[in-house]
C-alpha positions as CSV (number, residue, x, y, z in Angstrom):
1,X,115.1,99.5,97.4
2,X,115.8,95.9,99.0
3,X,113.5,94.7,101.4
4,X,116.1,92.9,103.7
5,X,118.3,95.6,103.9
6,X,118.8,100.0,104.0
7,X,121.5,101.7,102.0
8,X,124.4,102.5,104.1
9,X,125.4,106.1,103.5
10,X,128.0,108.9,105.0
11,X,130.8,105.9,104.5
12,X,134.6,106.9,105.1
13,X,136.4,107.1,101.3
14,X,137.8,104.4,102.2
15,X,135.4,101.9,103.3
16,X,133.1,103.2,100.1
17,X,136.3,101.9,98.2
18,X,136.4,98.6,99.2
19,X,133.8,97.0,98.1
20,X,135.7,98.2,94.6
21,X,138.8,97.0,95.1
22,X,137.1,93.6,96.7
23,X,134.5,93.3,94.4
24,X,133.7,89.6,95.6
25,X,132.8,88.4,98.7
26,X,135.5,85.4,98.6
27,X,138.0,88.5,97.9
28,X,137.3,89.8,101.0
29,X,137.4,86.8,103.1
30,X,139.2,87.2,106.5
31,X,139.8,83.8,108.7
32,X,140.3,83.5,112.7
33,X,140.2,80.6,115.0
34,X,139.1,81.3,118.7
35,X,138.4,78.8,121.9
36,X,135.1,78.7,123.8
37,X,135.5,77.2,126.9
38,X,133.2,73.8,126.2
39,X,132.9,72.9,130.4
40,X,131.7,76.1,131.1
41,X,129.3,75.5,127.9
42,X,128.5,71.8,129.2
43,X,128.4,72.9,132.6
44,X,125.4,75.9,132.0
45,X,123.5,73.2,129.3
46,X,123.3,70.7,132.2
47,X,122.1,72.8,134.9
48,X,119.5,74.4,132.5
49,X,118.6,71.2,131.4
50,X,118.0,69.9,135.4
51,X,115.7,73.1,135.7
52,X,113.5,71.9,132.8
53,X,115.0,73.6,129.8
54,X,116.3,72.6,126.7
55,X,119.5,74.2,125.8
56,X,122.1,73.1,123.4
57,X,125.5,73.9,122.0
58,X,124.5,75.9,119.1
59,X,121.8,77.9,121.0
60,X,124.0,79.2,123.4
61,X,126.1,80.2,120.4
62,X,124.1,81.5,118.2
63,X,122.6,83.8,121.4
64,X,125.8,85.1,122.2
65,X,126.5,86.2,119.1
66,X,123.3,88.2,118.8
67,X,123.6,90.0,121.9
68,X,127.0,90.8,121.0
69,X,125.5,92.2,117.5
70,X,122.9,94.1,118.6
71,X,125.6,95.9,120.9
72,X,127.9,96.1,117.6
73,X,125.7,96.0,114.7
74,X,128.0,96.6,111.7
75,X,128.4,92.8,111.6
76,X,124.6,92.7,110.8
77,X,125.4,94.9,107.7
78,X,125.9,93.3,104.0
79,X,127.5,94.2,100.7
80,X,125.6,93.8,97.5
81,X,126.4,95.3,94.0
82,X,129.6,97.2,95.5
83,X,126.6,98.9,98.0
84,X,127.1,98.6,101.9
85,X,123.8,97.7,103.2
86,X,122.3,97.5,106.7
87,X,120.6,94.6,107.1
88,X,116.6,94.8,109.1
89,X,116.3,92.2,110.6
90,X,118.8,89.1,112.6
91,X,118.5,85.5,111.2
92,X,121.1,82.6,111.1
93,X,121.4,79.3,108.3
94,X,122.1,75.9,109.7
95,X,122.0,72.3,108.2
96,X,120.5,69.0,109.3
97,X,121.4,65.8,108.1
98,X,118.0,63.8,107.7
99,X,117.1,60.6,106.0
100,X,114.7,59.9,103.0
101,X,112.1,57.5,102.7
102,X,114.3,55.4,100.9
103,X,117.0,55.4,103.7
104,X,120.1,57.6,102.4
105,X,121.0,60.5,103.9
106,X,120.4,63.8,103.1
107,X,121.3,67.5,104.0
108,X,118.4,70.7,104.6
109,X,119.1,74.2,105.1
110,X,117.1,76.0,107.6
111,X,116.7,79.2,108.6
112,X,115.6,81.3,111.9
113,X,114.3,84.4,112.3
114,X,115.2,85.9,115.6
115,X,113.8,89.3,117.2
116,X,115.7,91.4,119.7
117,X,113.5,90.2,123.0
118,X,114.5,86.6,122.2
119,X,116.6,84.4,125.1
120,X,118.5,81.1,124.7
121,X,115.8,79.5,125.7
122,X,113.2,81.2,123.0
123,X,116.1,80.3,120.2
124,X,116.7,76.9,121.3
125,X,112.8,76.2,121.1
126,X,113.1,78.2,117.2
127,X,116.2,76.0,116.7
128,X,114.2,72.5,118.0
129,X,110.6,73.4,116.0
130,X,112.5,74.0,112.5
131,X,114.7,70.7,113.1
132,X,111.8,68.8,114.8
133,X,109.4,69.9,111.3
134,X,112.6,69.0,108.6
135,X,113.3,66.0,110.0
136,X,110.3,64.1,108.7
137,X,111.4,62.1,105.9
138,X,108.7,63.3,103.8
139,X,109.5,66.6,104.4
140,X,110.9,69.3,102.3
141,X,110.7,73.0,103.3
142,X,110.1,75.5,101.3
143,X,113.9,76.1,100.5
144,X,113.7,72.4,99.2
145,X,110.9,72.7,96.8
146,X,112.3,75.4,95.1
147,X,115.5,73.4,94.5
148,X,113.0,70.5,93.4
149,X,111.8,73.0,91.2
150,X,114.7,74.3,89.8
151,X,116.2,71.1,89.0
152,X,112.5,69.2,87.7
153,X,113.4,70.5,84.4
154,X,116.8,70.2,82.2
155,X,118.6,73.4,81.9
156,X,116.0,75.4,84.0
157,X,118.6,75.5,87.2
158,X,120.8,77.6,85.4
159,X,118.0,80.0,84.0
160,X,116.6,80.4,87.7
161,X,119.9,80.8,89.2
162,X,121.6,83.2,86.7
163,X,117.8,85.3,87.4
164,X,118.0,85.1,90.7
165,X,121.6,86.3,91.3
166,X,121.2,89.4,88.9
167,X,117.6,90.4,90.1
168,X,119.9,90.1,94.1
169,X,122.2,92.5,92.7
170,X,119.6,94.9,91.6
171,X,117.7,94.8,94.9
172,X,114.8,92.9,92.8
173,X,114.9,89.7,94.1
174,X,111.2,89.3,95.5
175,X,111.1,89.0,99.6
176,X,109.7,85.8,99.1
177,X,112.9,84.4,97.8
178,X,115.1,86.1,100.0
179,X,113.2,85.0,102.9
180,X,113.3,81.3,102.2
181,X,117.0,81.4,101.0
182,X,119.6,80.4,103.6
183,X,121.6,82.1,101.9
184,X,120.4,85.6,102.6
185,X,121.5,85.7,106.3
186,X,123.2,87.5,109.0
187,X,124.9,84.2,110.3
188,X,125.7,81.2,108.7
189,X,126.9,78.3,111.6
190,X,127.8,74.8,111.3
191,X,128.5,72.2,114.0
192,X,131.1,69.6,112.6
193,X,130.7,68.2,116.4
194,X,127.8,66.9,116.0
195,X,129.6,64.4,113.3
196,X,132.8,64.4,115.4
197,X,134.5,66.5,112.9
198,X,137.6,68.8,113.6
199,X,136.2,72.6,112.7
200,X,137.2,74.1,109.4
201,X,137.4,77.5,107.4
202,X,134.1,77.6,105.4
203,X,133.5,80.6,102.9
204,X,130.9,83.0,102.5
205,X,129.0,82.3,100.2
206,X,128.9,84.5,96.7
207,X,125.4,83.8,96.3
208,X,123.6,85.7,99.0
209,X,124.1,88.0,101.5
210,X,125.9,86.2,104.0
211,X,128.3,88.2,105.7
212,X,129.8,85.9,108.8
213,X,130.4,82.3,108.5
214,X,131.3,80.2,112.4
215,X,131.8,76.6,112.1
216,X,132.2,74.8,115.7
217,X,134.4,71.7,116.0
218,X,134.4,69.0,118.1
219,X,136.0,69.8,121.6
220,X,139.9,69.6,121.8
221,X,142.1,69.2,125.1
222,X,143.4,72.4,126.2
223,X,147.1,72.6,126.4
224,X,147.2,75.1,128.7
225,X,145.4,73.2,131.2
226,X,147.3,72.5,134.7
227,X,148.8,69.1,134.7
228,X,146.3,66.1,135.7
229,X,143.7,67.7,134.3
230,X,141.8,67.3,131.2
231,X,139.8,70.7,130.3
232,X,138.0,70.5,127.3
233,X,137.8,73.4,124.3
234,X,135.3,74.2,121.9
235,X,137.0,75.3,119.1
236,X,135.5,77.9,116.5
237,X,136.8,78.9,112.5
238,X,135.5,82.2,111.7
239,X,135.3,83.4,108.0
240,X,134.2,87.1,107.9
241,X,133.9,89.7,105.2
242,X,136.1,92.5,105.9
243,X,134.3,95.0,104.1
244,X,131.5,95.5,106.1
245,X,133.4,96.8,109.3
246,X,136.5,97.5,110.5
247,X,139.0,95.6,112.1
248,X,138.4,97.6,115.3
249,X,135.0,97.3,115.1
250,X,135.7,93.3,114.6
251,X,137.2,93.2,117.1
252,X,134.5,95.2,119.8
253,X,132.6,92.3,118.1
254,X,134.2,89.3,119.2
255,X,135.2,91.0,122.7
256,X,131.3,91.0,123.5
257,X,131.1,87.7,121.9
258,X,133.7,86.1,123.9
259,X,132.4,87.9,126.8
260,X,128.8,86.2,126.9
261,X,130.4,82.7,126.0
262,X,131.8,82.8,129.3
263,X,129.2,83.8,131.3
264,X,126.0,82.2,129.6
265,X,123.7,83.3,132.2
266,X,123.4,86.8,130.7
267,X,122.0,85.0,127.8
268,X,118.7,84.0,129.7
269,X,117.2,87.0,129.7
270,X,116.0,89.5,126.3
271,X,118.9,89.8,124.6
272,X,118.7,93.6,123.7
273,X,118.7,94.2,127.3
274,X,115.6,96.5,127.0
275,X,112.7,95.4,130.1
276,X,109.8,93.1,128.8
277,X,107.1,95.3,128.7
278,X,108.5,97.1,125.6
279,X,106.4,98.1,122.8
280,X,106.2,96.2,119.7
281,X,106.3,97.3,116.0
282,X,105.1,94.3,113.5
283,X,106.9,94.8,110.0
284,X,105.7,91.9,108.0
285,X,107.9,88.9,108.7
286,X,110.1,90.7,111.2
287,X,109.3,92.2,114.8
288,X,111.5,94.5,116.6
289,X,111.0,96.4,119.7
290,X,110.6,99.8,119.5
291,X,113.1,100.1,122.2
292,X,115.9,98.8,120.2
293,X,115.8,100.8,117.2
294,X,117.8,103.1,117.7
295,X,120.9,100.2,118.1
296,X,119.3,98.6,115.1
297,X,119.4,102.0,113.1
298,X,122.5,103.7,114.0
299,X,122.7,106.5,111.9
300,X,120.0,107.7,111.2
């Protein structure tokens, strides 16, 4: 029994076999490109931002995404061990660049926990607090000590590692683990903007449960654009693992995805679209609404 995820049963013969004939993650790998449309983006961010709210790029992302999950939730499922698993809670990896004491730079994975009645503005503030913490140069999170750890002692990395991975495929990695690993997440997003980078394909990790990788580039003109003007893209490279839902289902996906890119103002408000006054369940770590469930838990 893994505590990040349920077993997945009643599966089609087919989808059962997949994870067989695609017993690796980077086997499985599917790549698309899409286009957000980065004035509309820039345009919401600014007039959020005159009303007193902080709002960036990769929050309005990362909240689109979610509300399109929740409304599709296969993408929030897993594959471990040849097993399709549905995953109990939403989180999403990111990395910061940050500077030691000594001056060099230096990369840290973070990782955010989100809960159904969440906005963009309640992510942006989860997105801020983690960066605003992991940017002291003194700094290392929890994810960071581990690797400190690991890599203190000669050959102990590969001992701790090769553990690690086999107790994952035997659902006995301890929660603690999977919790502080960014590894273990429903999203994994990077902005290559933010270094004026052009956006790229990046895998899925092996390690881990990550199921969806979205990597944003920095904004491109687009050609379709009337003549005289200069409308900006906001270009994404999407690495998915195919075995976790069907290309219909993929597609539903980025349909509602696409949909709440373009009008961002949906986005303010709790993302599950349930009122605010709904009841609460704590379980451990993760809080969902009671209201939700049943899109959470299709199924059964």
């Amino acid at each position: 029994m893994r505590s990040d995820g349920t077993r997945v049963k009643g599966l089609s013969p087919i989808v059962q076999a997949l994870p067989y004939i695609m017993p690796r993650r980077f086997d499985a790998q599917n790549w698309a490109s899409d286009y957000a449309d980065e004035e509309l983006i820039k345009a919401f961010i600014r007039k959020k931002r005159r009303e007193g709210h902080h709002v960036t790029h990769m929050s309005v992302l990362v909240a689109a995404y979610y509300k399109a999950a929740l409304e599709n939730p296969k993408v929030n499922y897993f594959v471990m061990n040849r097993k399709v698993y549905r995953r109990n809670h939403f989180c999403f990896s990111f990395v910061i660049l940050k500077t030691r004491a000594d001056g060099t730079p230096d990369e840290t994975p973070l990782k955010v926990f989100l809960a159904p009645e969440d906005t963009v503005f309640t992510i942006s503030q989860k997105i801020q607090s983690h960066i605003d913490k992991n940017l002291e140069a003194t700094h290392n999170n929890n994810a960071d000590k581990f690797a400190n750890a690991a890599f203190g002692v000669p050959g102990l990395a590969r001992l701790v590692f090769w553990l690690a991975y086999h107790l994952d495929l035997h659902g006995l990695l301890p929660r603690k683990m999977i919790e502080l690993s960014p590894f273990h997440t429903s999203l994994f997003i990077t902005n290559l903007a933010s270094i004026n980078t052009s956006y790229i394909f990046h895998h899925c990790y092996e390690f881990g449960t990550t199921s969806v990788f979205v990597c944003m580039g920095k904004p491109v003109q687009d050609p379709l654009a009337p003549a005289g003007t200069r409308k900006k893209l906001l270009p994404l490279g999407v690495v998915m693992d195919e075995r976790v839902a069907t290309g219909i289902e993929y597609s539903r996906f980025f349909a509602a995805f696409e949909r709440y890119l373009k009008r961002p103002e949906l986005l303010e408000v709790r993302l599950d679209g349930q009122r605010a006054e709904a009841g609460w369940m704590v379980c451990g770590r993760w809080r969902l609404t009671l209201a939700c469930m049943p899109k959470l838990w299709p199924n059964g």
